[in-house]
Residue, then its C-alpha position, 0 to 999 in steps of 0.5 A: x884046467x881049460x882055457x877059453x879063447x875069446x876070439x877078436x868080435x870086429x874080425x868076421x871069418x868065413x867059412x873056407x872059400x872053395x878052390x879058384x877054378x882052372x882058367x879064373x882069375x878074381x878080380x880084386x876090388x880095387x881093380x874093378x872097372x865098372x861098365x853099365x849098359x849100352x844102347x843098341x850098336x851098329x848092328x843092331x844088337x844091344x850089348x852090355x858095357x863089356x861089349x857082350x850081347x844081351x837078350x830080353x828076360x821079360x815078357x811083354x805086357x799084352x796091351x790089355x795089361x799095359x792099359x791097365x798098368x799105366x789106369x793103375x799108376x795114374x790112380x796112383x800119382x793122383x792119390x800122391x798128388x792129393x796126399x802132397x795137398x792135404x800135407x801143404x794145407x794143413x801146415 
């Protein structure tokens, strides 16, 4: 006769975690710092909150399409602030 185990269906398991690297150590959650952005330093290079230097992912927008984006984004708040008229009106 087999015997069925139901397993507890509040625990969750992971698949195995592969093995910590060499020269890594993981940092529990309690013991976590956070540390945000910082603005550009003495030298003049922008670091993060760890003090490491950061560079800049995103391109650009040309001026064409800054112009555009803030036409759009004026559309925008004006169709939002229309909105907002018709809801106060009506109540």
């Amino acid at each position: 006769m087999s015997e069925t185990v139901q397993e507890d269906p509040v625990r969750i398991r992971f698949p195995p975690f592969p093995p910590v690297p060499d020269g890594v150590a993981i940092v529990p959650f309690e013991d976590f710092q956070e540390s945000g952005t910082r603005v550009v330093g003495t030298d003049g290079v922008e670091r993060d909150g760890l003090g490491i230097p950061t560079i800049v992912l995103v391109k650009p927008l040309s001026k064409k399409r800054q112009r555009s984006a803030a036409v759009k984004d004026l559309r925008r708040s004006k169709r939002a602030a229309a909105q907002l008229a018709d809801v106060t009106t009506q109540r």
